[in-house]
C-alpha positions, 0 to 999 in steps of 0.5 A: 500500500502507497503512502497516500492511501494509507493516510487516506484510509486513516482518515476515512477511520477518524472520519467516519467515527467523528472523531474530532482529534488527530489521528494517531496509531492508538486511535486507529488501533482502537476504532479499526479493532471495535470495527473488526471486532464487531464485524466478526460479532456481525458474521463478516467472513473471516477472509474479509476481516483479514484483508481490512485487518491488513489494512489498519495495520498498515495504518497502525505502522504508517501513523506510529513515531516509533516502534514503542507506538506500534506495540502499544498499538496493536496491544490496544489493538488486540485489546479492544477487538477482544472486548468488541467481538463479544456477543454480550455486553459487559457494561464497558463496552457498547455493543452497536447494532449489526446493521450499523456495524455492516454499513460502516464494514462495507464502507471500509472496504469500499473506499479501500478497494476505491484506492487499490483502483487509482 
């Protein structure tokens, strides 16, 4: 993946969760784990979480300063997918609606496979 549509994608993850501060590994870690998470809760294929997976990954790299950024990162990482994949809340973390957490899957995939095309 080219510099640009890394950036472009993280954007789209800060963007799409409205966030309103700057994006930075931590960030991206968090909001692309509760969407994986959440996904695979929602029944997304495991082949289509592994290639979004890829992708905040190399989002997860490309924003971290360091290499102490990028473990504390994809730790969070595996944190929060943990805790989003659950079927049943546990009072910490809000369990969307599938049909929310589909919407905003797909439209992951779209705007990546949008910049494989360029």
């Amino acid at each position: 993946m080219h510099p640009f549509p890394a950036l472009a994608a993280s954007a789209l993850l800060v963007v799409t969760t409205g966030a309103a501060a700057a994006a930075n590994s931590t960030r991206i870690a968090e909001t692309g784990a509760a969407l994986l998470g959440n996904a695979h809760r929602c029944g997304v294929a495991d082949e289509r979480l592994v290639r979004a997976g890829k992708v905040i990954r190399e989002l997860i790299v490309a924003s971290s300063d360091n290499s102490n950024e990028q473990k504390a990162a994809k730790s969070r990482f595996a944190e929060t997918f943990r805790a989003s994949a659950q079927s049943e809340a546990d009072g910490h973390w809000p369990i969307p609606p599938c049909k929310t957490v589909l919407a905003q899957f797909e439209r992951l995939e779209q705007f990546h496979n949008q910049l494989d095309v360029r």
